[in-house]
Backbone atoms as SQL, in Angstrom:
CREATE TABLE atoms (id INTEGER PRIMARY KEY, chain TEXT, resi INTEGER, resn TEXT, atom TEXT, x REAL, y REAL, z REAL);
INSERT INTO atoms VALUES
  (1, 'A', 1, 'UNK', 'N', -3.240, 121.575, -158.534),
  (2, 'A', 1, 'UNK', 'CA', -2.892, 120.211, -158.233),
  (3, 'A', 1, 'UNK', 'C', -2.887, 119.366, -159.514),
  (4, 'A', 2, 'UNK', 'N', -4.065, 119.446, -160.633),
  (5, 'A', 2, 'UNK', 'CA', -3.912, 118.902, -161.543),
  (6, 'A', 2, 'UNK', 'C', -2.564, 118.919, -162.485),
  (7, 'A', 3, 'UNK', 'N', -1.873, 120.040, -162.510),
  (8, 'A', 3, 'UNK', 'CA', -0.912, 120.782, -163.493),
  (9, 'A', 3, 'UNK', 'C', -0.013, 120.263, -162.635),
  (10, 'A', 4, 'UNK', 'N', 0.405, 119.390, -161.611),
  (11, 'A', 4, 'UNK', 'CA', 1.907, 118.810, -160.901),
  (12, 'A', 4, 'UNK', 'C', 1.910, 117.705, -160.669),
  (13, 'A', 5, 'UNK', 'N', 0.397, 116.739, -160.504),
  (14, 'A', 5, 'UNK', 'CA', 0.728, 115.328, -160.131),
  (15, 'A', 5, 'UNK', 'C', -0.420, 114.770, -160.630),
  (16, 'A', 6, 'UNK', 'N', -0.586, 113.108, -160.815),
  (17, 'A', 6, 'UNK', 'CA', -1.740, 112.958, -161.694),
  (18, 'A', 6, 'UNK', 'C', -2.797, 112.576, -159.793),
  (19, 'A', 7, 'UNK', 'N', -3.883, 112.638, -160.318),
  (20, 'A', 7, 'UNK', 'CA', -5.283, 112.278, -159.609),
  (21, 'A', 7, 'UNK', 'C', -5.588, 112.083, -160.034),
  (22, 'A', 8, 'UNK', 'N', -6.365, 110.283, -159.236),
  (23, 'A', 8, 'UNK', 'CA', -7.265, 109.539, -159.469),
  (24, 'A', 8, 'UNK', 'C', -8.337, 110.172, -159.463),
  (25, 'A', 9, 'UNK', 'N', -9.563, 110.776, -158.463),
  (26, 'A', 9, 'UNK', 'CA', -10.505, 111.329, -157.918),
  (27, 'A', 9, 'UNK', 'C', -10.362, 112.682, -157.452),
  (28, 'A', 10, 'UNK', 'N', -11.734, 113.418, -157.737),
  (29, 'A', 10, 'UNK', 'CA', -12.110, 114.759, -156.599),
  (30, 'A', 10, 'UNK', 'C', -12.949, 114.355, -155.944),
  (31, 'A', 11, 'UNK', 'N', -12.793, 114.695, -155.007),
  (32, 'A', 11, 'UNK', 'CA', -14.403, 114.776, -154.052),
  (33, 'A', 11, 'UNK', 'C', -14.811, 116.028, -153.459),
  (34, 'A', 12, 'UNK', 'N', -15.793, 116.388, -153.943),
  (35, 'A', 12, 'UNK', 'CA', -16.401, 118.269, -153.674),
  (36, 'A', 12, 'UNK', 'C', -17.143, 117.443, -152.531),
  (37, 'A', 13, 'UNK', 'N', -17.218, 118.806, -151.480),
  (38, 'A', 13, 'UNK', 'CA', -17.804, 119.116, -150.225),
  (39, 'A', 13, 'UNK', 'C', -19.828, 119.024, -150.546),
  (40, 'A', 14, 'UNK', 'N', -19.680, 119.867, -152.172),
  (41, 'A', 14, 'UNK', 'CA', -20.839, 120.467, -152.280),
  (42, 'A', 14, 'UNK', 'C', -20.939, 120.709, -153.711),
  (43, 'A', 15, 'UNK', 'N', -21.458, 121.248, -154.182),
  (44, 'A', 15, 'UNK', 'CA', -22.127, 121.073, -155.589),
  (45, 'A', 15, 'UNK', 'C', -21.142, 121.798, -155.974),
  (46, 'A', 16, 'UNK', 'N', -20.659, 123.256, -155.941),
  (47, 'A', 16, 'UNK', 'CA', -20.490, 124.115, -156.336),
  (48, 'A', 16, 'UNK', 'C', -18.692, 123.487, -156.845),
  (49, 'A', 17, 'UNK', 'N', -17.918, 122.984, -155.633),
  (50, 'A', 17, 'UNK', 'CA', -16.631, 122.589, -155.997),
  (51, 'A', 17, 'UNK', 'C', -16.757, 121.493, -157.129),
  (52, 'A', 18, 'UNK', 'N', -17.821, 120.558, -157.010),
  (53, 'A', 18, 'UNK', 'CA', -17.845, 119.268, -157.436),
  (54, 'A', 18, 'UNK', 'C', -17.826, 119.553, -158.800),
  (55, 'A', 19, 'UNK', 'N', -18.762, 120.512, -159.091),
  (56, 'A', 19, 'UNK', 'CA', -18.858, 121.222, -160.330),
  (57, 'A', 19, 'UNK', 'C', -17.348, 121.797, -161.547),
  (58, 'A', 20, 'UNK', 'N', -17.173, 122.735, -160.079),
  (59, 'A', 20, 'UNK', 'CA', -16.071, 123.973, -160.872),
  (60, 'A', 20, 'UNK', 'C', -15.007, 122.755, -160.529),
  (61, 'A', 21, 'UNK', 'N', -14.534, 121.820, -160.300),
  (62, 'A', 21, 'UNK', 'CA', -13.636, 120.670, -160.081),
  (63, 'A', 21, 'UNK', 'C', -13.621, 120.401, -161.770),
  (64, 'A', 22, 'UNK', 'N', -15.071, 119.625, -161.904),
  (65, 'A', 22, 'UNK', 'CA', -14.802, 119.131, -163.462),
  (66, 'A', 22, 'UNK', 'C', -14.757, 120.204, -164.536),
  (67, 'A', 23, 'UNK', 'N', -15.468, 121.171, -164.527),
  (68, 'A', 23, 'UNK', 'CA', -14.718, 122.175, -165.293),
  (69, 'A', 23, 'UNK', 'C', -13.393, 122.868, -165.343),
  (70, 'A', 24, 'UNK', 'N', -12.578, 122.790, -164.207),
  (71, 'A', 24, 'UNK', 'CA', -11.348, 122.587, -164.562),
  (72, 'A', 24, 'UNK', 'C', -10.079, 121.735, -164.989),
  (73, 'A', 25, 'UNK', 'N', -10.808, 120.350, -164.518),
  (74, 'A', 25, 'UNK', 'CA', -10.750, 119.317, -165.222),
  (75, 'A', 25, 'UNK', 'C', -10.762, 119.073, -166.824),
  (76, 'A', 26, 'UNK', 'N', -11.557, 119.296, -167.495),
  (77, 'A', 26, 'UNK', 'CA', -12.480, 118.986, -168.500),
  (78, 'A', 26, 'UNK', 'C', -11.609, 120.281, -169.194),
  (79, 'A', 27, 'UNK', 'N', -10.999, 121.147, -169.001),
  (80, 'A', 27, 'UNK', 'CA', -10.794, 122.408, -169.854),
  (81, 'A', 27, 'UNK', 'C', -9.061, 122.475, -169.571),
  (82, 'A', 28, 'UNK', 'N', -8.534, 121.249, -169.017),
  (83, 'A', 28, 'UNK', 'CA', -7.140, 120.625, -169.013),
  (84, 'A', 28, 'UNK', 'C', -6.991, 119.315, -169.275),
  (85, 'A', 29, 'UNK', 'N', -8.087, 119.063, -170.487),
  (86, 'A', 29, 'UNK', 'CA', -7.844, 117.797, -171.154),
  (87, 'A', 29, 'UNK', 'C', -8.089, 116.725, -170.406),
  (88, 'A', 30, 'UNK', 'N', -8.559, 116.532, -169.194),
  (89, 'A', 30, 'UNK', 'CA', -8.873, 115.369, -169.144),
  (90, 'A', 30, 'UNK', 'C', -10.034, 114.988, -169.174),
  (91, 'A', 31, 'UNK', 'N', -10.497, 113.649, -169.543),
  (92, 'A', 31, 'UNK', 'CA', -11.643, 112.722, -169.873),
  (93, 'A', 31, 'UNK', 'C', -12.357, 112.676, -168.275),
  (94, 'A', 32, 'UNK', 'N', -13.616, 112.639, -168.049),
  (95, 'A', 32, 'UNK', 'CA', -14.306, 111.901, -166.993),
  (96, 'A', 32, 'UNK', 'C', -15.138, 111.178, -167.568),
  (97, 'A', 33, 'UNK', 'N', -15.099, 109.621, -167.142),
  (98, 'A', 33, 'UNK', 'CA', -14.300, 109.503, -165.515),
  (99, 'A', 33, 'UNK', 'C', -13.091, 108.590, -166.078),
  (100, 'A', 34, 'UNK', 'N', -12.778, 108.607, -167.384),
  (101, 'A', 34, 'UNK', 'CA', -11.657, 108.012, -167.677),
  (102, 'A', 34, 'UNK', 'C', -10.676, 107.995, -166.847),
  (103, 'A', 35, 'UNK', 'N', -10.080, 109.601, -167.055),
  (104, 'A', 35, 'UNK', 'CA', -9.014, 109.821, -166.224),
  (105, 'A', 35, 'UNK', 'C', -9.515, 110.163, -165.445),
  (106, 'A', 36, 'UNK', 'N', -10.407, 110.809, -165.010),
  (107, 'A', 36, 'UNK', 'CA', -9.963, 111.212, -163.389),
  (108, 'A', 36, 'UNK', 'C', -11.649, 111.097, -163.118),
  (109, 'A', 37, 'UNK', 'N', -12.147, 110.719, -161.872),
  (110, 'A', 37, 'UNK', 'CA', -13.325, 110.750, -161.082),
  (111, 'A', 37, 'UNK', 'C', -14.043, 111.991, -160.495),
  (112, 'A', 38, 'UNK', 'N', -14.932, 112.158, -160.476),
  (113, 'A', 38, 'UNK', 'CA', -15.223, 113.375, -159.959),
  (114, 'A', 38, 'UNK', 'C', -16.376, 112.858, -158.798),
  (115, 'A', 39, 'UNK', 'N', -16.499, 113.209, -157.523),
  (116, 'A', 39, 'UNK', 'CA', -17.737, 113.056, -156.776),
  (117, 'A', 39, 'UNK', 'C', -17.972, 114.341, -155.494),
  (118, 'A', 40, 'UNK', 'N', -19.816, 113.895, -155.418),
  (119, 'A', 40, 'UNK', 'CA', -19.573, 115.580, -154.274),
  (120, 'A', 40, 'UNK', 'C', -20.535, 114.927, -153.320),
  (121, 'A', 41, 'UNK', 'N', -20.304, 115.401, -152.224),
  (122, 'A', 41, 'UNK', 'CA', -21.359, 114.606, -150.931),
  (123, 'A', 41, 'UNK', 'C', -22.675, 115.540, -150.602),
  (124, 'A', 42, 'UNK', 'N', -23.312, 115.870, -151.880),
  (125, 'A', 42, 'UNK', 'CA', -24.536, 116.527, -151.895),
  (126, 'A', 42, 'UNK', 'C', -25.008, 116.001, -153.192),
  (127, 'A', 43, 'UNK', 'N', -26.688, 115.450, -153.045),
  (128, 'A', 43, 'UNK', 'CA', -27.136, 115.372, -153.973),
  (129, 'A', 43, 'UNK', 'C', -28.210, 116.495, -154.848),
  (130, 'A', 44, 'UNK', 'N', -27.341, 116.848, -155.353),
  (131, 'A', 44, 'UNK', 'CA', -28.235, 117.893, -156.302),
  (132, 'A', 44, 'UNK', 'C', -29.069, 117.661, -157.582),
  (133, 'A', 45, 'UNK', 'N', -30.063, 117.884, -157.858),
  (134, 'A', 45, 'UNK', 'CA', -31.038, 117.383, -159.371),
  (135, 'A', 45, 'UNK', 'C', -29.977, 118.273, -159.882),
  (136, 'A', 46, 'UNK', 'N', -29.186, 119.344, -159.900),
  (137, 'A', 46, 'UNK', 'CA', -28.689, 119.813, -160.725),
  (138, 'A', 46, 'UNK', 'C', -27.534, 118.680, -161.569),
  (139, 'A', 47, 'UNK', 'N', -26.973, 117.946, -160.538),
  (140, 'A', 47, 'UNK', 'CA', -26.253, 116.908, -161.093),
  (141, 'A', 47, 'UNK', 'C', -26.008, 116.487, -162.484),
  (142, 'A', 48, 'UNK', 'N', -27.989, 116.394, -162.340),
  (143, 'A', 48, 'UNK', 'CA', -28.112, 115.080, -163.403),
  (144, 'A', 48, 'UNK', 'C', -28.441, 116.016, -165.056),
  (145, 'A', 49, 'UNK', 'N', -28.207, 117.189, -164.722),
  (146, 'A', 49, 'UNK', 'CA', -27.735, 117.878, -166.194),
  (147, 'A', 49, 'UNK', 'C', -26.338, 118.243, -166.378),
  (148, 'A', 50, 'UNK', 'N', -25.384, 117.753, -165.650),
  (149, 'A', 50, 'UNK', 'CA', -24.093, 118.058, -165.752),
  (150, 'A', 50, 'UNK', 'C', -23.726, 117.164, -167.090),
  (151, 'A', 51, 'UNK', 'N', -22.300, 117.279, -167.499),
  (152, 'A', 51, 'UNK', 'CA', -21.823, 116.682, -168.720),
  (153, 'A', 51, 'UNK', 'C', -20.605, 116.019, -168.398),
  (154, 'A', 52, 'UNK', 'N', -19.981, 114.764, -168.071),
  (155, 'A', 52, 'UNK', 'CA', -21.262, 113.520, -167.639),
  (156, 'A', 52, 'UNK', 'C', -22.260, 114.123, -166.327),
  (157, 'A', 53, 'UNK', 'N', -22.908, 113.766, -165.713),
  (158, 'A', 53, 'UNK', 'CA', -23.964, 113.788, -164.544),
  (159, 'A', 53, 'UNK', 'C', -23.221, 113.153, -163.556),
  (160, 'A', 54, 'UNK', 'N', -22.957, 113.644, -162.331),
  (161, 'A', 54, 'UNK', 'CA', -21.988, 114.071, -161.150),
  (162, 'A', 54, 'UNK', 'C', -22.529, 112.622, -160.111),
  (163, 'A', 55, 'UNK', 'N', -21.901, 111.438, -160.273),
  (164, 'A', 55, 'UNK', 'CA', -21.657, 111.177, -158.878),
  (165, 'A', 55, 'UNK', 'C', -22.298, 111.583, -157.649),
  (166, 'A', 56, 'UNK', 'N', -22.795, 110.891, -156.703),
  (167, 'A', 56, 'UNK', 'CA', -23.037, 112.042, -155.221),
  (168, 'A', 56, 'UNK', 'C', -23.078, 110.715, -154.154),
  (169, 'A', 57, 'UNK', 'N', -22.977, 111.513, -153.177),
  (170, 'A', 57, 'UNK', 'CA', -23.167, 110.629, -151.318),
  (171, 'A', 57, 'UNK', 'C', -24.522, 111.436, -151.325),
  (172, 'A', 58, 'UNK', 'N', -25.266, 110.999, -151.159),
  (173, 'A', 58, 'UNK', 'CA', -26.533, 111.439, -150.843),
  (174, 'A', 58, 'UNK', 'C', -26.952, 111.607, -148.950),
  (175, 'A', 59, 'UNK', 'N', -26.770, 112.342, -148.349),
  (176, 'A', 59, 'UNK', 'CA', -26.573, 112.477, -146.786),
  (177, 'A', 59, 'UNK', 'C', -28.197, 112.484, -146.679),
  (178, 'A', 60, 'UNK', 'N', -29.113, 112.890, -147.273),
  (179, 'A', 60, 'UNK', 'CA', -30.169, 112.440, -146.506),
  (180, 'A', 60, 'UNK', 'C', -30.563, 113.574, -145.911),
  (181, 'A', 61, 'UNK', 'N', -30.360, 114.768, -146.432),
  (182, 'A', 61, 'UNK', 'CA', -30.189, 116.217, -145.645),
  (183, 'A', 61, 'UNK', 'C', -31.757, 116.817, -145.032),
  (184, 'A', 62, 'UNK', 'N', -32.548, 116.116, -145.427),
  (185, 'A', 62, 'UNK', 'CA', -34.239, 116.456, -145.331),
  (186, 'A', 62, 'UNK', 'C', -34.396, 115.654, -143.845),
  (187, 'A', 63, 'UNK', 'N', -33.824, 114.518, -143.740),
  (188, 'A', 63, 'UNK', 'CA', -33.628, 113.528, -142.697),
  (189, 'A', 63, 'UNK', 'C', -32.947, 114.006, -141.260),
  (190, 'A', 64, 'UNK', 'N', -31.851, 114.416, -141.942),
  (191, 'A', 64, 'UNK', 'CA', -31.002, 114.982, -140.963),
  (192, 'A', 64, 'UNK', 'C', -31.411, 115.927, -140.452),
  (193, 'A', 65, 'UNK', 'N', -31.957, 116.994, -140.824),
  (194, 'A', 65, 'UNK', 'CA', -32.617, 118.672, -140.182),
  (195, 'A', 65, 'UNK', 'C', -33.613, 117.982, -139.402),
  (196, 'A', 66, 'UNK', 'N', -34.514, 117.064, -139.973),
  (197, 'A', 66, 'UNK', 'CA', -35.478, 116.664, -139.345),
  (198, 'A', 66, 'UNK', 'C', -35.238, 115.938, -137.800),
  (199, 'A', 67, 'UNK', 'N', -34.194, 115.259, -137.677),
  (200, 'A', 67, 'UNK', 'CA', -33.860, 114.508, -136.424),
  (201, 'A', 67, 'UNK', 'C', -32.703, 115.738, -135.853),
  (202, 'A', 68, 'UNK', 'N', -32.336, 116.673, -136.350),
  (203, 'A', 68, 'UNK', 'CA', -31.588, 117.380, -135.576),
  (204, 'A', 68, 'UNK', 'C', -32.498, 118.352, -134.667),
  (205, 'A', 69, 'UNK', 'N', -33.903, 118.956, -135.691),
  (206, 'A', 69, 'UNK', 'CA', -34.235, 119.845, -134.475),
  (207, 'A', 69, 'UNK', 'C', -35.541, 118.808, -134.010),
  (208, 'A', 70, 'UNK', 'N', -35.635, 117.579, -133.766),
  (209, 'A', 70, 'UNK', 'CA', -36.130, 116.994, -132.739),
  (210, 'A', 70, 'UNK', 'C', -35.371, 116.785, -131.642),
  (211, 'A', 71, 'UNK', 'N', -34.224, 116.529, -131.755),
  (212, 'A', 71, 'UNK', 'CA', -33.156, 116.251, -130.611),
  (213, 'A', 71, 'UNK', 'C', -33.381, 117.885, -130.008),
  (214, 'A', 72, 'UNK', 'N', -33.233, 119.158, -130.840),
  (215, 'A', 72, 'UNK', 'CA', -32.782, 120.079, -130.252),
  (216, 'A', 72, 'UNK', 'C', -34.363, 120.661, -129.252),
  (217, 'A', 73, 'UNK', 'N', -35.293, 120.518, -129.802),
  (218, 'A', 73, 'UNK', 'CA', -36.653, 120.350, -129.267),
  (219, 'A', 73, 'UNK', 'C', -37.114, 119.910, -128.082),
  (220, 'A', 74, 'UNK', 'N', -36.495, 118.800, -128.213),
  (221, 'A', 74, 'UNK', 'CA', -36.400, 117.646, -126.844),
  (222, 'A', 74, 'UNK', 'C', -35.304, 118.291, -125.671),
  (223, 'A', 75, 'UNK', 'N', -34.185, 119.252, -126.194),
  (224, 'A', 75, 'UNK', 'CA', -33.678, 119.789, -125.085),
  (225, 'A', 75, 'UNK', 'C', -33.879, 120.948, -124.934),
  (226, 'A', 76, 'UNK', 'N', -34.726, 121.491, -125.384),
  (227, 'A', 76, 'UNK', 'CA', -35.343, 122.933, -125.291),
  (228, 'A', 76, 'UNK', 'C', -36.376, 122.818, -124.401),
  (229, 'A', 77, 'UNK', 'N', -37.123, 121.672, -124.477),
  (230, 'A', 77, 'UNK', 'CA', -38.140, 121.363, -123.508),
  (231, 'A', 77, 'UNK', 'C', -37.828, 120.639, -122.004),
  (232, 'A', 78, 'UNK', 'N', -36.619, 120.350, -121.969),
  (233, 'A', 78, 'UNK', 'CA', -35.797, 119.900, -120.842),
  (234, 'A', 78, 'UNK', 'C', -36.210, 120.803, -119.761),
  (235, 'A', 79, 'UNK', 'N', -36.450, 120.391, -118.303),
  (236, 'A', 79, 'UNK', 'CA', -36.595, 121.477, -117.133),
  (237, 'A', 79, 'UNK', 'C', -34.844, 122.340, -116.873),
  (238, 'A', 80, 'UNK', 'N', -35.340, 123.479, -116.329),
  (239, 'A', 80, 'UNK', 'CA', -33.885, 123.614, -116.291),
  (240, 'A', 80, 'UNK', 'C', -33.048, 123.014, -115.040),
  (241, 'A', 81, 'UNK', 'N', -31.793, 123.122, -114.891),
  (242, 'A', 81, 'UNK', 'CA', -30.826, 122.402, -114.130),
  (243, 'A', 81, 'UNK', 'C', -31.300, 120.778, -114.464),
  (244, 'A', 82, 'UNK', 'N', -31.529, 120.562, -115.356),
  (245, 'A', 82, 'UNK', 'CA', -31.597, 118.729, -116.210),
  (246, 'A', 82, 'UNK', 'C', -30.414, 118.662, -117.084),
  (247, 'A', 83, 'UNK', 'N', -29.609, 117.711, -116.424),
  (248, 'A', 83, 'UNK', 'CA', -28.500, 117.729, -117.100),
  (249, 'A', 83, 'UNK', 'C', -28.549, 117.200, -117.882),
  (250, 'A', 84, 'UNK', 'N', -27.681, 117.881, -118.936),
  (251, 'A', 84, 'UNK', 'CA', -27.964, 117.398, -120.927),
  (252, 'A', 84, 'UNK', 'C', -26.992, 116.689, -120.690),
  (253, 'A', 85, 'UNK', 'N', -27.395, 115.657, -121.715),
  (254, 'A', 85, 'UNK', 'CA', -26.924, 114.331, -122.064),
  (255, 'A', 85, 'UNK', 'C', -26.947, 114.622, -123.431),
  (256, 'A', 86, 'UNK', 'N', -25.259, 114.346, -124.208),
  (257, 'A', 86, 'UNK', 'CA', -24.934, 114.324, -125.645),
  (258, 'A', 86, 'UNK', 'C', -25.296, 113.129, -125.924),
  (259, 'A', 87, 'UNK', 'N', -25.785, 113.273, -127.283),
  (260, 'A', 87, 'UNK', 'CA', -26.871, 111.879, -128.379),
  (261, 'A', 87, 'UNK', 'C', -25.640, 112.286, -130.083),
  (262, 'A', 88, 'UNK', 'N', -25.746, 111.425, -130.001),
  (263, 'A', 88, 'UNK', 'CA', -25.216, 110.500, -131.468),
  (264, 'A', 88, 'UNK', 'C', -26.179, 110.035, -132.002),
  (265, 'A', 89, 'UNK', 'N', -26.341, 110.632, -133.047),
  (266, 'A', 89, 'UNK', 'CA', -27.666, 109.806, -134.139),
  (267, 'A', 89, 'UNK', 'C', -26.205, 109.610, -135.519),
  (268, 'A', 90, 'UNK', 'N', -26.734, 108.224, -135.742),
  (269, 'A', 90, 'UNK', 'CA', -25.759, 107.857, -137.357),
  (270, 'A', 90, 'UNK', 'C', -27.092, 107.832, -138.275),
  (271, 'A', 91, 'UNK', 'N', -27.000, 108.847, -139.456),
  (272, 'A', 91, 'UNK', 'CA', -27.969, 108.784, -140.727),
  (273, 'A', 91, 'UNK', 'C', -27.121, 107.592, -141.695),
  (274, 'A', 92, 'UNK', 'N', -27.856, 107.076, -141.764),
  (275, 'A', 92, 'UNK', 'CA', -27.135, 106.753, -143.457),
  (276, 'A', 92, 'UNK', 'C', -27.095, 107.028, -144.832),
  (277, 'A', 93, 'UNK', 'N', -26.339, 107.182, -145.437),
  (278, 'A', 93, 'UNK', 'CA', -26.125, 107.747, -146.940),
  (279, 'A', 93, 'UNK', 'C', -26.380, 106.732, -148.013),
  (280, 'A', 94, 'UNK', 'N', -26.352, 107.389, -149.014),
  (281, 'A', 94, 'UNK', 'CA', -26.664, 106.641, -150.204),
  (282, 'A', 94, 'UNK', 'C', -25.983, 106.873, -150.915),
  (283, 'A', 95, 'UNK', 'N', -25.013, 105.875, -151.559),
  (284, 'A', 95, 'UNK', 'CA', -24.210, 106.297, -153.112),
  (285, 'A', 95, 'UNK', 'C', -25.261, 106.411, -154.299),
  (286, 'A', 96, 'UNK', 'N', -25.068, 107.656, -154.822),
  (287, 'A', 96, 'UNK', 'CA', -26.443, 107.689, -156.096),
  (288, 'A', 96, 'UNK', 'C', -24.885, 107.694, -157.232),
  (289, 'A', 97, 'UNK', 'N', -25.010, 106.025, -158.249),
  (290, 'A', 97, 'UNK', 'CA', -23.885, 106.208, -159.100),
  (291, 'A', 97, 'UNK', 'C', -24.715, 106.978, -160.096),
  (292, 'A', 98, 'UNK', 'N', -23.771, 108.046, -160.919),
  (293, 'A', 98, 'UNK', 'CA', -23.944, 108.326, -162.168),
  (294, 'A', 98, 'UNK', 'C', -22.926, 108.604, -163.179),
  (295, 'A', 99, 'UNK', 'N', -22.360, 109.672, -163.904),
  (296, 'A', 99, 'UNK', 'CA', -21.504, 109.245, -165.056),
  (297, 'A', 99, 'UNK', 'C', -20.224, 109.499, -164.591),
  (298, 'A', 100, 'UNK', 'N', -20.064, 110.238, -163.736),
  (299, 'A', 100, 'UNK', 'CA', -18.847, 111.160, -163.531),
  (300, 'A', 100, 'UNK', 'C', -17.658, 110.185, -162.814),
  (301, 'A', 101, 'UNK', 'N', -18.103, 109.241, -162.913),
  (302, 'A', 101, 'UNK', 'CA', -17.166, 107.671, -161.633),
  (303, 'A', 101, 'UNK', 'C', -17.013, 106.622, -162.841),
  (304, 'A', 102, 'UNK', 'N', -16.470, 105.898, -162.433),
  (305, 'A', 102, 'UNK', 'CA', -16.374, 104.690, -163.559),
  (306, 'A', 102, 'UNK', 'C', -17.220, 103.707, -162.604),
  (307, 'A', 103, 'UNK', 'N', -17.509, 102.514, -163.198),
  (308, 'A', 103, 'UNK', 'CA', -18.919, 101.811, -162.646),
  (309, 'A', 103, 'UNK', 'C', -17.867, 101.187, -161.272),
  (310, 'A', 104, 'UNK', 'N', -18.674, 100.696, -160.034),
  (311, 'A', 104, 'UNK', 'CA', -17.946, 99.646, -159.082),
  (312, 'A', 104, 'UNK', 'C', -17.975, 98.429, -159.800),
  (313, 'A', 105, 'UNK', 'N', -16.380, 97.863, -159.006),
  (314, 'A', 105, 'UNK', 'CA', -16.621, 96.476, -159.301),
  (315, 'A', 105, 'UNK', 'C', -16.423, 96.100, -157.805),
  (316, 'A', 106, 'UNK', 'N', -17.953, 94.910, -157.988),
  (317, 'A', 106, 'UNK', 'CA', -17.890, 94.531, -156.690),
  (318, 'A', 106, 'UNK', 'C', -17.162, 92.921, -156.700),
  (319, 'A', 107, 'UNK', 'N', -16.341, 92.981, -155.572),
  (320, 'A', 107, 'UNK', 'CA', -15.773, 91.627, -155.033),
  (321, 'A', 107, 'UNK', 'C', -16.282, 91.349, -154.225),
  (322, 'A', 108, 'UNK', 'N', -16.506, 89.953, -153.930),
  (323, 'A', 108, 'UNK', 'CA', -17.214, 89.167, -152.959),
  (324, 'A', 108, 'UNK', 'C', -16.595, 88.270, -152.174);
């Protein structure tokens, strides 16, 4: 994709793309985050030794396991023939900025 059209941004799933993203980036001349952005929706300490240090959505993943197998707990302990009722839990995320983005500008 890089070698046919320009991109603004990547966004990796996970460390591993977010990673091998800017190294293929970075080894076809382009600058981060000059030219192009890099971000991944996992926060990894590995990040913050990357060259620049990777952007992340921080999901909260310690949070999330934690309220997932309480929900799943809570219907494990259900009597049987108790009809399950689907639950929606919203976590919230955290933008952790670091080098790999150019800074926000916020409008108000």
């Amino acid at each position: 994709m890089l070698d046919y059209q320009k991109v603004d941004a990547i966004i990796g799933l996970e460390e591993f793309s977010a990673v091998e993203s800017m190294v293929i980036a970075q080894d076809r001349g382009y600058t981060i985050p000059d030219d192009i952005s890099i971000i991944s929706f996992t926060n990894s300490d590995f990040f913050k030794y990357t060259k620049p240090s990777i952007t992340c959505i921080n999901q909260h993943s310690v949070f999330m396991g934690k309220t997932a197998t309480e929900i799943l707990i809570s219907k494990i302990e259900q009597p049987p023939n108790t009809e399950s009722v689907f639950e929606t839990k919203t976590i919230k995320t955290t933008l952790v900025e670091r080098k790999s983005t150019k800074p926000l500008v916020h409008t108000y």
